[in-house]
Every structure is written in C-alpha cells, then in structure tokens.
C-alpha positions as CSV (number, residue, x, y, z in Angstrom):
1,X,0.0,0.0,0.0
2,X,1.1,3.2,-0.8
3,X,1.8,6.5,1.3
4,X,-0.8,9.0,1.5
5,X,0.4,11.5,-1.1
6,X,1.2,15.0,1.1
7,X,-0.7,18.1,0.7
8,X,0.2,21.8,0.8
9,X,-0.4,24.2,3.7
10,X,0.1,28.1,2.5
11,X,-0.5,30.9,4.7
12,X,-0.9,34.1,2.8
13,X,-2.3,37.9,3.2
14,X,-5.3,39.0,3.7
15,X,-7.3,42.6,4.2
16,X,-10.6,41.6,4.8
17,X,-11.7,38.3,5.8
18,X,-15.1,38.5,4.9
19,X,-13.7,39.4,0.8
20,X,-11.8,36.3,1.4
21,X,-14.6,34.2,2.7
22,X,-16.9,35.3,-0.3
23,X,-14.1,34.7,-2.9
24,X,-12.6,31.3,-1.7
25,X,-15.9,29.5,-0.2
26,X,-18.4,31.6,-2.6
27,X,-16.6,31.9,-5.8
28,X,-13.8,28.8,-5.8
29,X,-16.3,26.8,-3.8
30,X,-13.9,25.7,-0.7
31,X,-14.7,24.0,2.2
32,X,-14.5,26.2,5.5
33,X,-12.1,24.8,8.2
34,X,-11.1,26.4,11.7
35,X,-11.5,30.2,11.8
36,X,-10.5,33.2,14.2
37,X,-11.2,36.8,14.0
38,X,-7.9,37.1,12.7
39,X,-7.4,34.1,10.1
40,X,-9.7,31.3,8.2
41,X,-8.4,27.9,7.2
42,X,-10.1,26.6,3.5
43,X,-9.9,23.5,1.9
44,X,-8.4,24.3,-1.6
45,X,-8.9,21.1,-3.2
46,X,-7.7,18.7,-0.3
47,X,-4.6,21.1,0.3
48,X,-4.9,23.8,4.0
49,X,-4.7,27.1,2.9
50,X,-4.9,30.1,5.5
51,X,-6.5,33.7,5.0
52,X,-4.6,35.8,6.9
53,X,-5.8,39.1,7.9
54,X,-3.1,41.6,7.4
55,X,-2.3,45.4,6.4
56,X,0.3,44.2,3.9
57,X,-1.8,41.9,1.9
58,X,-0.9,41.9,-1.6
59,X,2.8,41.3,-3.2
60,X,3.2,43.4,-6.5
61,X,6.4,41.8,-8.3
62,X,5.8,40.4,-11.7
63,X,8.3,38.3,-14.4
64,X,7.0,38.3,-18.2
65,X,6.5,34.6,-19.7
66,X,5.3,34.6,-22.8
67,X,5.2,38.3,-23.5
68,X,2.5,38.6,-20.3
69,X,3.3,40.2,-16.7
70,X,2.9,37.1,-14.5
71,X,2.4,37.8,-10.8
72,X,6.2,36.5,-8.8
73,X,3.8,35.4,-5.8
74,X,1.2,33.7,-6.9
75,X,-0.4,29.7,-6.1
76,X,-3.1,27.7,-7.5
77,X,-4.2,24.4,-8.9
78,X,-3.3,22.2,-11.5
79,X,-6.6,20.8,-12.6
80,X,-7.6,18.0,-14.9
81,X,-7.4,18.9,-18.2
82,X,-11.6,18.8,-18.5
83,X,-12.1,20.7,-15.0
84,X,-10.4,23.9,-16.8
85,X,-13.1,25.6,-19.0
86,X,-15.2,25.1,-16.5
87,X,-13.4,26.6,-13.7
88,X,-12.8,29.8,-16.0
89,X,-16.4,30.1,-16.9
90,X,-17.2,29.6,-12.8
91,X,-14.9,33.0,-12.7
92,X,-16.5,34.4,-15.4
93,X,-19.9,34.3,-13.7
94,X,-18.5,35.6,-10.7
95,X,-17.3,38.8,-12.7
96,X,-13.6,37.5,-11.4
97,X,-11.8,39.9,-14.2
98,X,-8.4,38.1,-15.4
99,X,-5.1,39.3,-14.7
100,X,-4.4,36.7,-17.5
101,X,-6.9,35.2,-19.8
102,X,-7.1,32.1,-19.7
103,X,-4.9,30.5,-22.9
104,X,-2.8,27.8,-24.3
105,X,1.1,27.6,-24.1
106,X,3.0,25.5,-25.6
107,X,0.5,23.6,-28.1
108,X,1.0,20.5,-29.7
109,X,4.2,20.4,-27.8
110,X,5.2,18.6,-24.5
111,X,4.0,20.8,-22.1
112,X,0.9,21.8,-23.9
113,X,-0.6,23.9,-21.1
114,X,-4.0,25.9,-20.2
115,X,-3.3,28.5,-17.8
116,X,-5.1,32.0,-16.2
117,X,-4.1,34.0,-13.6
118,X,-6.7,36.0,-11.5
119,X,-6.7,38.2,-8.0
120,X,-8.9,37.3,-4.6
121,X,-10.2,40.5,-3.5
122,X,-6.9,41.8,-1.2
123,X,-5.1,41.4,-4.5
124,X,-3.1,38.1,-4.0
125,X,-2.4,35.9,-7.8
126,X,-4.1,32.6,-8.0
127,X,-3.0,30.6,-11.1
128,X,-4.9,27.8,-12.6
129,X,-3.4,25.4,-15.0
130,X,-3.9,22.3,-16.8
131,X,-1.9,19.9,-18.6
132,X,-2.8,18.2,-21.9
133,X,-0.7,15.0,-20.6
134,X,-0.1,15.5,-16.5
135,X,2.8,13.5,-17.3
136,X,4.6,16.4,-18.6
137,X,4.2,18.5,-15.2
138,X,8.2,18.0,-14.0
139,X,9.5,17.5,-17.4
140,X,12.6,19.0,-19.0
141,X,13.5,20.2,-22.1
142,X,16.0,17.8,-23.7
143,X,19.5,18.9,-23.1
C-alpha cells in the first residue's frame, strides 16, 4: 500500500476576511475549516490554505513569460485537463476579471498547457493550470 500522497499548507495575506470568505468559499467553492477573528483555514482542493488578515496583503512583483506580466507570488491548482473551462467560466460568472486570460502555451508540444491567472479581493495571484498530458508536469527540455 502506498503513502498518502502530502498536501500543501500556505499561509498568505489577507485585508478583509469576509472578501476572502466570499471569494474562496463563494466563488472557488472551498470548504470552511477552523476560523478566528484574525485568520480562516479553507480546503483548496484537499490542500490547508490560511486567509490571513493583514495590512500588507498583496505582493506586486511580476516576471513576463510569454510576453505577459505574470504575478512572482502567486499559487493555485493544477486541474484536470476537462475541470479547466469550467473553472474559467465559474470565474466568469463571478465577474472574477483576469489578470491573465485564460490561454494555451506550448500547443501541440510537451507541455501543452491551459493556464489563467486571476486576483482574490486583497489582491493576492491565484494561477490555474492544466496539462494536456499530467505526465509532462516535471518535465525538462531535452539537453
């Protein structure tokens, strides 16, 4: 029998808890764990991740890949390649307005890639991708 695999616990920024608890239980759809007046724990696909409430919520750095200005901090989900459009048009509803449209890299290539970047409402990236062939997630250009 295998090892459970391990998930991710990210703490991260926050300026208004009830924003976040609109956007990540409302809009994403996550589970509600513990909560303070100062913090709420979410269930982001099986993974903890922790609204912080903060003055310094957002980080403003960005590196361009593919001609775009990607957010440095960002996290997200790699979904199944069939969860994608449907995440984007769940964002869509939700008048979530893209930092990134959502769009194809690398196609018909190892690789091949659907990714969008977005904002929660203190400003923090959230990336969501999806791989043609999930095989392909660690691989390496040939050297």
């Amino acid at each position: 029998m295998s090892a459970p695999r391990p998930r991710f616990h990210l703490a991260f920024p926050v300026d208004d808890l009830e924003r976040a608890r609109a956007f990540y239980a409302g809009v994403l759809g996550c589970a509600l764990g513990r909560e303070s007046e100062h913090w709420i724990d979410f269930d982001f696909h099986g993974h903890q991740i922790v609204a912080h409430l903060s003055d310094d919520a957002a980080v403003k750095a960005r590196s361009a890949v593919d001609g775009k200005a990607v957010p440095v901090f960002h996290f997200g989900l790699i979904l199944p390649w069939e969860a994608f459009e449907p995440m984007a048009q769940r964002l869509r509803q939700a008048n979530v307005p893209f930092v990134i449209e959502p769009y194809t890299r690398f196609a018909g290539l190892p690789g091949e890639q659907q990714t969008m970047f977005v904002r929660d409402p203190a400003g923090n990236a959230l990336e969501f991708k999806a791989f043609r062939d999930e095989g392909m997630i660690f691989a390496r250009e040939a050297e």
